[in-house]
C-alpha positions as CSV (number, residue, x, y, z in Angstrom):
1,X,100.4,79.9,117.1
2,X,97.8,77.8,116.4
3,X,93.8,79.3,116.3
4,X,91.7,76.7,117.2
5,X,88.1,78.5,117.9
6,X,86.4,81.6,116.5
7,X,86.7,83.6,119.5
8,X,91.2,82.9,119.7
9,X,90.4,84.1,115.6
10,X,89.1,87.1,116.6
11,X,92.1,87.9,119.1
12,X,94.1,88.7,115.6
13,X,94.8,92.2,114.6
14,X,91.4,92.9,112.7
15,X,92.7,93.4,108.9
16,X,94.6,90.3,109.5
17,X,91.2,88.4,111.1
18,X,89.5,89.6,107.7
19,X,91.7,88.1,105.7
20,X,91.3,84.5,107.3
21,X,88.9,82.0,106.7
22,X,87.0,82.0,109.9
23,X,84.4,85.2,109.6
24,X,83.2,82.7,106.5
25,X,83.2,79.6,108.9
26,X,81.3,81.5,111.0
27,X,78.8,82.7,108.6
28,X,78.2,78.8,107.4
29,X,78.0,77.8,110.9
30,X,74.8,79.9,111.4
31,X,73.3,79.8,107.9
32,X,73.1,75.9,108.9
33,X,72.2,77.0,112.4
34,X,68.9,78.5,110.6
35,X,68.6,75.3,108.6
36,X,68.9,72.6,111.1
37,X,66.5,74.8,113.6
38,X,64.1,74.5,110.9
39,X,64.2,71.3,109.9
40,X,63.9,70.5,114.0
41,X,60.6,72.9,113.9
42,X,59.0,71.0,110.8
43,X,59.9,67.7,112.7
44,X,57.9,68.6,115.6
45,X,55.1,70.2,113.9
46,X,54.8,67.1,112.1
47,X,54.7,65.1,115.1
48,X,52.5,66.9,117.1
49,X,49.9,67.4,114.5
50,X,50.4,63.5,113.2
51,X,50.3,61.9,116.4
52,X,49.9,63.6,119.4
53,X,46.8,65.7,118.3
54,X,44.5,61.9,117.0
55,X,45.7,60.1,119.8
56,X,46.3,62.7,123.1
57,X,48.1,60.8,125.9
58,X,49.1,57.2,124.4
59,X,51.1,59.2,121.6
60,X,52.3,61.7,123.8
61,X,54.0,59.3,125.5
62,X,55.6,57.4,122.4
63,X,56.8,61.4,120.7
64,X,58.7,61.9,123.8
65,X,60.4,58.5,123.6
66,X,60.7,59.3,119.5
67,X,62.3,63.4,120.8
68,X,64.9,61.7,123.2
69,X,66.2,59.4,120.7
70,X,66.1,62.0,118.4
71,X,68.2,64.0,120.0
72,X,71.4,62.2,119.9
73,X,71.1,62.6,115.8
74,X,70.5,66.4,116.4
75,X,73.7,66.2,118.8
76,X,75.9,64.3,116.2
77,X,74.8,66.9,114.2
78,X,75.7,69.6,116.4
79,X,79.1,68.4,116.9
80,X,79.7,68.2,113.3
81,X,78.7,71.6,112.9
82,X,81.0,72.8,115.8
83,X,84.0,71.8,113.4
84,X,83.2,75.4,111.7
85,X,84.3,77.4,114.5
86,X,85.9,75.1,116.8
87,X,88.3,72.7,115.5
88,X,88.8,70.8,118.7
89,X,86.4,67.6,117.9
90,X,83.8,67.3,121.0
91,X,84.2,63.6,122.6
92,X,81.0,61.6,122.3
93,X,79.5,61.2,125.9
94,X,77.3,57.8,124.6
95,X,78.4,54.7,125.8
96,X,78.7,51.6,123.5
97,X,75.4,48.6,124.2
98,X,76.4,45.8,126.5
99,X,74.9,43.6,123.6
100,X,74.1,43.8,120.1
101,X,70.8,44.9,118.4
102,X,68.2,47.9,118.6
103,X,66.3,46.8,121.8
104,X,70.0,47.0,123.6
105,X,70.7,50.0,121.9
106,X,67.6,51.8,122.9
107,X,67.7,50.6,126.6
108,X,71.4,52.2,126.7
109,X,70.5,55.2,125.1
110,X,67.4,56.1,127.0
111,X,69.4,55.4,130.9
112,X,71.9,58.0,129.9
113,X,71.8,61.6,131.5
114,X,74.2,62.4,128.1
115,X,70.9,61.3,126.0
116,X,68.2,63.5,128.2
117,X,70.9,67.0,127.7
118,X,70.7,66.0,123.7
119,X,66.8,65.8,124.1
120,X,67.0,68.7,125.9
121,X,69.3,70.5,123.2
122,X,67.5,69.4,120.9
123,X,64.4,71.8,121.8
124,X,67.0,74.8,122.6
125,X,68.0,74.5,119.0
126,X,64.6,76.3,118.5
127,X,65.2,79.0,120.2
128,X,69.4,79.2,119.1
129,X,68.4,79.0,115.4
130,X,66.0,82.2,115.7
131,X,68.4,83.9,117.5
132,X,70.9,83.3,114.4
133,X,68.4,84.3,112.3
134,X,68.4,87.7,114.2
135,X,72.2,88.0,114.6
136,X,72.1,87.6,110.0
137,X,69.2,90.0,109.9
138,X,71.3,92.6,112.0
139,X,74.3,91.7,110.3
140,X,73.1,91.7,106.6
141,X,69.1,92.5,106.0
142,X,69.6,95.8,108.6
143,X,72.1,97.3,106.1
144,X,70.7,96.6,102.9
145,X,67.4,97.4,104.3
146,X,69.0,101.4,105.7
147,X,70.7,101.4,101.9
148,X,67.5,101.2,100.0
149,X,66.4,104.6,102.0
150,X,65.3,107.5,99.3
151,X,68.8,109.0,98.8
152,X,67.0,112.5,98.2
153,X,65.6,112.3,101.7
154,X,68.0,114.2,104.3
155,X,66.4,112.1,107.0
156,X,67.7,108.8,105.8
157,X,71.2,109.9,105.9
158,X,71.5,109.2,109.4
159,X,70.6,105.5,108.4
160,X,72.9,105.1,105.8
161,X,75.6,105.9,108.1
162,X,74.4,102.9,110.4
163,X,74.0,101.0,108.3
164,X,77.5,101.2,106.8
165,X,78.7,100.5,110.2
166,X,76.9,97.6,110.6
167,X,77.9,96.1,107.5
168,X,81.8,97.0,108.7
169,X,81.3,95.3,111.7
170,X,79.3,92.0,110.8
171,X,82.3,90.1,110.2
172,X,83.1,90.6,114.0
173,X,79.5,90.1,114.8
174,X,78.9,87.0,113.0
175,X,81.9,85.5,114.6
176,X,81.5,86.4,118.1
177,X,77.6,85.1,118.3
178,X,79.0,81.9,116.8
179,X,81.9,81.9,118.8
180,X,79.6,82.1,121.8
181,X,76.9,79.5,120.3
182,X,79.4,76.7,119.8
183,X,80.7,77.2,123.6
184,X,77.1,76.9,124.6
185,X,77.1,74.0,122.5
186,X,80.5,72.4,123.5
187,X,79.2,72.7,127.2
188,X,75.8,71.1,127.2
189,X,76.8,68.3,124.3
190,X,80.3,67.3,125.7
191,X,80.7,64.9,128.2
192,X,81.0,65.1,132.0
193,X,83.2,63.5,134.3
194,X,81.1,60.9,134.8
195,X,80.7,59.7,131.8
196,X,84.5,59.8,130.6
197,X,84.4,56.1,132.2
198,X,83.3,54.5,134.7
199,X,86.4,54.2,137.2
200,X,87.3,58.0,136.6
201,X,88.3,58.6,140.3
202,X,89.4,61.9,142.0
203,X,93.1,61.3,142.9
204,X,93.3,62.5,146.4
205,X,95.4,65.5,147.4
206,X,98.7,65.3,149.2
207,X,100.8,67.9,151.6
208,X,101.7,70.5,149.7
209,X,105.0,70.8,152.2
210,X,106.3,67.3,150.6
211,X,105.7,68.3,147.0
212,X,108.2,71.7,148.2
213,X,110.8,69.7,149.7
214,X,111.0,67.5,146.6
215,X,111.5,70.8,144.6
216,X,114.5,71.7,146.4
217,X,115.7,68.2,146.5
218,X,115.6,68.0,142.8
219,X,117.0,71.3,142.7
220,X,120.2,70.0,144.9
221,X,120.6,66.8,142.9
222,X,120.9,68.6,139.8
223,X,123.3,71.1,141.1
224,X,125.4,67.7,142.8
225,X,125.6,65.9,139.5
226,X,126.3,68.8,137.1
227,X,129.5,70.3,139.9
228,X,130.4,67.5,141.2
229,X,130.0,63.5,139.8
230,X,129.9,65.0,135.9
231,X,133.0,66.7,136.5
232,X,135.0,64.4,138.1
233,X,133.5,62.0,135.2
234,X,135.4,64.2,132.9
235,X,138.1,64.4,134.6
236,X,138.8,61.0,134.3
237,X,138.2,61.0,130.9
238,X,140.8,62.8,130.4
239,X,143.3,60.8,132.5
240,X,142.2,57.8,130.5
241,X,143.1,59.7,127.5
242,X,146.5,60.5,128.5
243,X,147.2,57.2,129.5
244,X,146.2,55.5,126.3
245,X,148.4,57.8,124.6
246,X,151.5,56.0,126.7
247,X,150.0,52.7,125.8
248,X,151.4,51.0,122.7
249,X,148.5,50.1,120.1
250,X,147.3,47.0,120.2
251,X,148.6,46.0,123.4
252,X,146.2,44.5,126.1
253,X,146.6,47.5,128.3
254,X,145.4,49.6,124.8
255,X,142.1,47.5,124.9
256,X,141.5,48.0,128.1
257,X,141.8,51.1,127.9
258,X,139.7,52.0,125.2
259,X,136.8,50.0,126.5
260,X,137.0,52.0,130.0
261,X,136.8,54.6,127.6
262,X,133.9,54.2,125.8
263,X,131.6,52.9,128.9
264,X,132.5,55.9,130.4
265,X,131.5,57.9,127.7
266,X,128.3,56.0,127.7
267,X,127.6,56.7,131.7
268,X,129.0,60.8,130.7
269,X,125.8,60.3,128.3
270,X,123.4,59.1,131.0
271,X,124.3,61.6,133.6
272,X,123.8,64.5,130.7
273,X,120.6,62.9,130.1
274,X,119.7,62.4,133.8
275,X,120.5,66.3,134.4
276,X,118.7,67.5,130.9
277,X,115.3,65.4,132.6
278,X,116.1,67.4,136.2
279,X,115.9,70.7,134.4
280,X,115.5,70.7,131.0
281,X,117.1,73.4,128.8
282,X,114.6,73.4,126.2
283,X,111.6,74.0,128.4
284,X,113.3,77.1,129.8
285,X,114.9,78.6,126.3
286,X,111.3,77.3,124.2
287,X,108.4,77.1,126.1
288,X,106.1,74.1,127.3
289,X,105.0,73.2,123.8
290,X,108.5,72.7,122.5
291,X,110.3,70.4,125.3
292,X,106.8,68.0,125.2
293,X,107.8,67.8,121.8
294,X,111.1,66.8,122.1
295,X,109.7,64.5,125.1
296,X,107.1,62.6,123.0
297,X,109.5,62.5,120.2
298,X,112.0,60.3,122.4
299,X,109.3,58.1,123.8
300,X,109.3,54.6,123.1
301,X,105.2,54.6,122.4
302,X,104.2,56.9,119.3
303,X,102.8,59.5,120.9
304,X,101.2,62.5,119.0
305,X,101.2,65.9,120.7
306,X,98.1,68.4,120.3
307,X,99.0,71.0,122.5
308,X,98.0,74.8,121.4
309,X,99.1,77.5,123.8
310,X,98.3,81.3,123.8
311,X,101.7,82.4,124.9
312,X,104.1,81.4,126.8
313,X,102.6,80.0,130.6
314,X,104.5,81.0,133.7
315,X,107.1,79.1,134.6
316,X,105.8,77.7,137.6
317,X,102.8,76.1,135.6
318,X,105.1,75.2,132.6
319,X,107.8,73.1,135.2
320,X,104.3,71.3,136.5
321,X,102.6,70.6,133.4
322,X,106.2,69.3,131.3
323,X,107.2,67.0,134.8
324,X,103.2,65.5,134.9
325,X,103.2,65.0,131.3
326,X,106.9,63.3,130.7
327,X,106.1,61.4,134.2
328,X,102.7,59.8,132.5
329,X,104.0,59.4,129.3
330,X,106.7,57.4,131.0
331,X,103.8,55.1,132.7
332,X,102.4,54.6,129.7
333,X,105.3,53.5,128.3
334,X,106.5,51.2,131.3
335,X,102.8,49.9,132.3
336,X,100.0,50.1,129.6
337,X,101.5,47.8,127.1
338,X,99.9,50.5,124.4
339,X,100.9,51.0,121.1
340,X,100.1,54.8,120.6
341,X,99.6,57.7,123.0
342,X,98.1,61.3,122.9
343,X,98.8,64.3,124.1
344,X,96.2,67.2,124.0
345,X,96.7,70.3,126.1
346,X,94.9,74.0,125.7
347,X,94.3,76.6,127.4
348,X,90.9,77.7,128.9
349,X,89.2,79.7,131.0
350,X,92.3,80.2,133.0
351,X,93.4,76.7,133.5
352,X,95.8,74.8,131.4
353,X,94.1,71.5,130.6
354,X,96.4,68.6,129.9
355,X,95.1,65.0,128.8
356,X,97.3,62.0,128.0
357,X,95.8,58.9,126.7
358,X,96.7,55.4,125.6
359,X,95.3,52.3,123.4
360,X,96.5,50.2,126.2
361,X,95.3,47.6,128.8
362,X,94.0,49.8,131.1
363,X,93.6,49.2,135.0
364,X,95.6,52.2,136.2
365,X,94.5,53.3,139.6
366,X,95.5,56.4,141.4
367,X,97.9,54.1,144.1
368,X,99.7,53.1,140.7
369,X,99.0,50.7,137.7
370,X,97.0,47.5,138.4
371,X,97.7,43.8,136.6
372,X,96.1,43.4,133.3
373,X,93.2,40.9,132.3
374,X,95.8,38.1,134.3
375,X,95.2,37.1,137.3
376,X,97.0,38.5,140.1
377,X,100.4,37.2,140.6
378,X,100.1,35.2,137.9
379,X,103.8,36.0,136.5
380,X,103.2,35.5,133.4
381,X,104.6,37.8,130.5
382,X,102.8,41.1,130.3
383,X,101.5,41.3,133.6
384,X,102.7,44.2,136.1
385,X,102.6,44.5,139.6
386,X,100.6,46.5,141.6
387,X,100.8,49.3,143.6
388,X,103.4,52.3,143.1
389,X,103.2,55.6,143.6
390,X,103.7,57.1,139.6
391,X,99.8,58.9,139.9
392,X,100.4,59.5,143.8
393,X,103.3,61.5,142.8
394,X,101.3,63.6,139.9
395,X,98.7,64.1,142.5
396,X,101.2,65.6,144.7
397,X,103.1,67.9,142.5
398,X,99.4,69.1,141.0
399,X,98.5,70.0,144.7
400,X,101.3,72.3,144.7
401,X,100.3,74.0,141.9
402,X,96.5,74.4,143.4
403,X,95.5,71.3,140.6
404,X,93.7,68.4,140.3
405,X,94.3,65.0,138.5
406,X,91.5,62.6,137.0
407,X,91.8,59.1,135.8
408,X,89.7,57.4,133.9
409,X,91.5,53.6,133.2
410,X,88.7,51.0,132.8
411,X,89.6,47.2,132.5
412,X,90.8,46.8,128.8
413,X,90.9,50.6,128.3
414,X,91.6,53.2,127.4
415,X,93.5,54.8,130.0
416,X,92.7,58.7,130.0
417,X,94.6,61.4,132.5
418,X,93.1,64.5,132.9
419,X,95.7,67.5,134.7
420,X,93.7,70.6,135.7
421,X,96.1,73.4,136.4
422,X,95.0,77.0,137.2
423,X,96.9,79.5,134.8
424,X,95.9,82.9,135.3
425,X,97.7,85.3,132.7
426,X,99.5,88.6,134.3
């Protein structure tokens, strides 16, 4: 299993957690906590004393402009940072200047709610740096400071002893403080909904009655092809196989023959296929992680696959999340004209997150995928036709399982798909 964060570290047995990497990550992650707080504080000291102080109001005015565009830098920052105990990169919520040069960039930056949360941040890092100061100091300077007690003193004992455990457990409370200050972190600098684009759209809910029926539909059409048509598929294979061993070689009724042979292997191979997609073995025997593996690995669009899981989901949410997944990567292989795909999937806060992006065209909407840059009806090569009901589809089978799908597919792209599913371990 891949460990992503501090806090899926510290779910390890606790010899084997002291042995990795990560109680040092955490350490670094504070030590430049302390660091960056400071450097923030001598910033700000600097201003106020250098500007605000000569000048009162008029300054005033131009440090708070100078603190809000500061705090994207302290954000960047931040998310660096966050690459210590949280390998998952944080998305950037800026978006890029209609035009080109500083007076665009600094109308942008300052209309953005993303750039008032970084200002914002920016003065919480005061506070967050001391508070790492005083998780170290309990950690490290507490025990040191109960080991230097007068040894022939029968009163510092008792110290000693607490200090020992301390030191034992700073490992664990080094890395749960950080743990819990890069999730802090991850909330307030990552973006929101709105900001993953502007067209990201709710995709409305559907009967969750339908979605059922199409479950035991499925259910019936794989039981149909694998008794019945696949049989009687073989069986004429067979027949086919007797007869060309009547049939002289090379004669006309040899060829013929052998062809009717070998398209009907082909269509034996399709309806394997077909039934495999209905009800795929490999979800069942390895988990969700393993068939959307084997599913990206068969797509036409390279498509890389991030997905780190706990444990294996129920099967209920696993059947949902592989059938969304294989159903979008499909789209984007049919509609978005892209030329590599992503697939990132974890599991938090008791809902299986899955996202599936593309470099294409963009212009999906939740009744199906829209034309490109073309006009409408144009015809011409490249352009698709409207409507559909691929995302309707998603949208229903999410309802079923109490989820929600999110699309963000500007004009141009990127096309990103967000599936929220509720996974709540027994």
């Amino acid at each position: 299993m891949r460990v992503a964060t501090a806090w899926q570290a510290m779910d390890q047995r606790p010899l084997r957690f002291l042995a990795t990497a990560w109680p040092w990550r955490a350490l670094g992650y504070l030590l430049s906590g302390v660091i960056v707080g400071g450097v923030v504080v001598a910033a700000a000291v600097i201003g106020v004393s250098g500007i605000v102080v000569p000048l009162m109001v008029p300054a005033g005015l131009l440090l708070l402009t100078v603190w809000a565009l500061c705090g994207p830098a302290v954000a960047r920052l931040e998310r660096w940072r966050l690459r210590l105990v949280d390998l998952d990169p944080v998305p950037d919520p800026h978006r890029a200047p209609f035009e080109r040069g500083v007076r665009a960039l600094l109308s942008t930056r300052l209309r953005e709610r993303a750039t008032r949360r970084e200002a914002g941040y920016a003065l919480l890092t005061l506070v967050l740096s001391c508070l790492d100061a005083v998780v170290l100091g309990i950690a490290f300077v507490l025990p040191v400071s109960m080991f230097l007690s007068p040894v022939d003193d029968p009163r510092a004992w008792p110290a000693v002893i607490v200090g020992v455990v301390l030191l034992l457990a700073a490992p664990y409370t080094v890395t749960a403080w950080a743990g819990a200050r890069a999730t802090l972190a991850r909330t307030v600098l990552g973006p929101r909904d709105a900001e993953l684009g502007a067209e990201l759209t709710d995709v409305a809910a559907s009967r969750r009655r339908l979605v059922d029926a199409f479950e035991a539909e499925r259910a019936r059409i794989e039981r149909d092809l694998h008794d019945g048509a696949q049989q009687r598929l073989v069986s004429v294979s067979m027949a086919l196989g007797l007869a060309r061993l009547d049939a002289d070689d090379g004669s006309p009724v040899a060829h013929r023959l052998d062809d009717a042979r070998t398209e009907l292997t082909a269509a034996l191979a399709e309806l394997r296929d077909l039934v495999r997609g209905l009800n795929p073995q490999v979800l069942k025997d390895n988990g969700l992680v393993a068939a959307l593996e084997d599913s990206a690995g068969r797509s036409p669009v390279p498509t890389t696959v991030d997905v780190s899981l706990p444990r294996r989901l129920p099967p209920h949410v696993e059947v949902t999340a592989y059938f969304v997944a294989t159903e979008a990567m499909t789209n984007v292989a049919r509609h978005s004209g892209a030329t590599a795909a992503r697939l990132h999937g974890r599991h938090q806060a008791d809902t299986l997150l899955l996202e599936i992006s593309d470099n294409g065209v963009g212009g999906a909407t939740p009744g199906g995928r829209a034309l490109d840059s073309r006009a409408p009806g144009s015809g011409e090569p490249g352009g698709r036709e409207p409507g559909g009901t691929g995302l309707a589809g998603l949208a229903e089978r999410l309802t079923a399982a109490d989820g929600r799908l999110r699309l963000s597919s500007p004009p141009g792209g990127p096309t990103l798909l967000r599936a929220e599913i509720p996974c709540r371990f027994e």
